[in-house]
C-alpha positions in Angstrom: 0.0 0.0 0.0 1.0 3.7 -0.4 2.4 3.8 3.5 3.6 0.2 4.0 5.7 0.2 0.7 8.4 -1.9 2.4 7.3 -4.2 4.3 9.4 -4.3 7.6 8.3 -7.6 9.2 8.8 -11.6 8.5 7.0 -14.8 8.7 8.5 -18.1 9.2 8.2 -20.1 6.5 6.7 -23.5 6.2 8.7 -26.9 5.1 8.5 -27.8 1.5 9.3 -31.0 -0.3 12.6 -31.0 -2.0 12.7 -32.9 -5.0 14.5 -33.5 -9.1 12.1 -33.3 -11.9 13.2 -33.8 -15.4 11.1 -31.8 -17.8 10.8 -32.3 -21.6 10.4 -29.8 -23.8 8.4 -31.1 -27.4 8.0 -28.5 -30.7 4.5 -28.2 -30.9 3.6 -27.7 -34.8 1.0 -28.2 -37.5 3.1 -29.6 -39.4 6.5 -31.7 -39.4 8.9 -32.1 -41.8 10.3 -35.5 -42.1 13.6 -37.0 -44.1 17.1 -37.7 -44.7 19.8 -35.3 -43.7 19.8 -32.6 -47.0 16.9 -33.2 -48.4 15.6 -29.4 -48.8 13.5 -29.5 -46.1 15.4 -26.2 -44.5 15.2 -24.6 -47.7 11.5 -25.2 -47.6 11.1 -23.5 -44.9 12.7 -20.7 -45.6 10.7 -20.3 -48.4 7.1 -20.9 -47.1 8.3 -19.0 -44.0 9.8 -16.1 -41.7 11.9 -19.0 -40.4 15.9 -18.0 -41.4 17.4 -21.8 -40.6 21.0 -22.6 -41.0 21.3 -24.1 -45.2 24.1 -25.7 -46.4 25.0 -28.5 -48.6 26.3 -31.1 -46.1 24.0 -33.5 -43.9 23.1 -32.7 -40.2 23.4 -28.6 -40.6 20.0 -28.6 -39.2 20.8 -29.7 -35.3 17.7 -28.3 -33.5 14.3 -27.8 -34.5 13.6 -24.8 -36.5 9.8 -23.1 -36.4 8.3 -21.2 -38.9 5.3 -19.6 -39.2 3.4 -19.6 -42.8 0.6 -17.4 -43.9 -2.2 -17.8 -46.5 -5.6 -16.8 -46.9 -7.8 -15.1 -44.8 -4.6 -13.5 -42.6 -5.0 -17.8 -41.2 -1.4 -19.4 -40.5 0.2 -22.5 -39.0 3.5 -23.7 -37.6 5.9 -25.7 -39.6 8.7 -27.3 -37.8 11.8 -28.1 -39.7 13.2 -31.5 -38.0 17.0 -32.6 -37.9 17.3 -35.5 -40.8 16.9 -39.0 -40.3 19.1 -41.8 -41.0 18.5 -45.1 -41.2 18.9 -46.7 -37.7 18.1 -43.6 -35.7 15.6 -45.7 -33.2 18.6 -48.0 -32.3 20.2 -44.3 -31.3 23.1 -43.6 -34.6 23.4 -40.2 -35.9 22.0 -37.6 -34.1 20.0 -40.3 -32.4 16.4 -40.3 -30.1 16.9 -36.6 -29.1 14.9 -35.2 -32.1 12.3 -38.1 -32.9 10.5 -37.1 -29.5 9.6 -33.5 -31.6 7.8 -35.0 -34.2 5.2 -37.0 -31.8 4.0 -33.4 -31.0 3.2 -33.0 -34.9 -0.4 -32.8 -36.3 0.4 -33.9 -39.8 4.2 -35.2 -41.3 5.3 -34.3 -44.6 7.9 -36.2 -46.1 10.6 -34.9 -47.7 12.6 -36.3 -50.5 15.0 -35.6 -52.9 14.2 -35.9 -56.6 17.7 -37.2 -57.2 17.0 -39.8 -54.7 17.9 -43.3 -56.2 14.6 -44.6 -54.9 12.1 -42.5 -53.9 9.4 -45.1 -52.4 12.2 -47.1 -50.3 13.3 -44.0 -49.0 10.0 -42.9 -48.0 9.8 -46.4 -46.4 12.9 -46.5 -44.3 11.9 -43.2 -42.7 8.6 -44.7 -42.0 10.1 -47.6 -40.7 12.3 -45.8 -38.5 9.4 -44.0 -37.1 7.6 -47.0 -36.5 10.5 -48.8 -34.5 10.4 -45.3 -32.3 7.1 -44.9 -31.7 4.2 -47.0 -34.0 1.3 -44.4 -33.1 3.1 -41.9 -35.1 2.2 -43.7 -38.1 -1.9 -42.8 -37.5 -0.9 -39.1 -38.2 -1.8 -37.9 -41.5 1.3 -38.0 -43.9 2.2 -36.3 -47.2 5.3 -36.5 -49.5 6.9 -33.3 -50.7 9.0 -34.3 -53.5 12.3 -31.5 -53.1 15.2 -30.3 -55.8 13.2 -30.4 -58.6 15.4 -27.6 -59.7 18.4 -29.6 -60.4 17.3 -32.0 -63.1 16.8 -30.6 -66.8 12.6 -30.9 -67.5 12.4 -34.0 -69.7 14.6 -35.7 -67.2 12.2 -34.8 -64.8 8.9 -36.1 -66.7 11.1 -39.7 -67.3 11.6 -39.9 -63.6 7.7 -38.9 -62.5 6.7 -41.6 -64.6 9.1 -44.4 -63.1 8.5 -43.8 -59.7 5.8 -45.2 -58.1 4.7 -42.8 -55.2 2.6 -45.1 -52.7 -0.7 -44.0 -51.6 -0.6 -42.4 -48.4 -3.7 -42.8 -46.0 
């Protein structure tokens, strides 16, 4: 109050209970993207988004989560989170390892992201589900989509040859 402005007494305080909690801290997004180290998906979001992740051309430059926020119609947005890549045998722990698979259980929907100069698009797209299935098999009941990246780099009529060999499997 205006004349106790310090106060100038004390109570004794009551015991508490001392004790060690770990707490884990999940990205919470709308979407998740999902794939190899180097695939595009930090160039992605630096183009859909404000998000300014680290890009260059060498696997694991992405070694936290990056967020971004996108904008479209109607001044409506969502959150994309831009995961560290997955290698084959990340459940058993190699490469970066379990510390980034926990982020994409917090996900609403995963997008896949692949390389068009992948040598096999559909058994890349399954070892990453795979993977995520050996961490965590509810993950595979969230809605999935496959963003096919670096079209850029092949000449057009390349391009057309290799959309017709690949067989993209349905995604439910």
């Amino acid at each position: 109050s205006a004349t106790q402005q310090t106060p100038r007494f004390a109570q004794p305080g009551e015991s508490g209970i001392e004790s060690w909690i770990i707490v884990e801290l999940k990205v919470l997004a709308d979407v998740g993207l999902v794939g190899f180290p180097n695939a595009g998906k930090s160039t992605f979001i630096a183009s859909v988004s404000n998000a300014k992740p680290k890009i260059a051309n060498y696997p694991f430059t992405t070694l936290k989560p990056n967020l971004g926020m996108v904008k479209y119609r109607d001044n409506r947005s969502f959150v994309v989170a831009d995961i560290p890549g997955i290698i084959e045998g990340v459940a058993e722990g190699k490469g970066i390892g379990l510390r980034f698979l926990r982020h994409i259980e917090r996900n609403s929907v995963l997008m896949f992201v692949i390389p068009i100069d992948s040598e096999n698009i559909e058994k890349d797209y399954n070892i990453l589900l795979a993977e995520l299935q050996a961490y965590n098999p509810e993950l595979l009941d969230k809605q999935r989509m496959i963003a096919i990246s670096k079209c850029d780099l092949l000449p057009i009529d390349e391009l057309q040859k290799k959309k017709k060999k690949t067989n993209i499997p349905n995604i439910p």
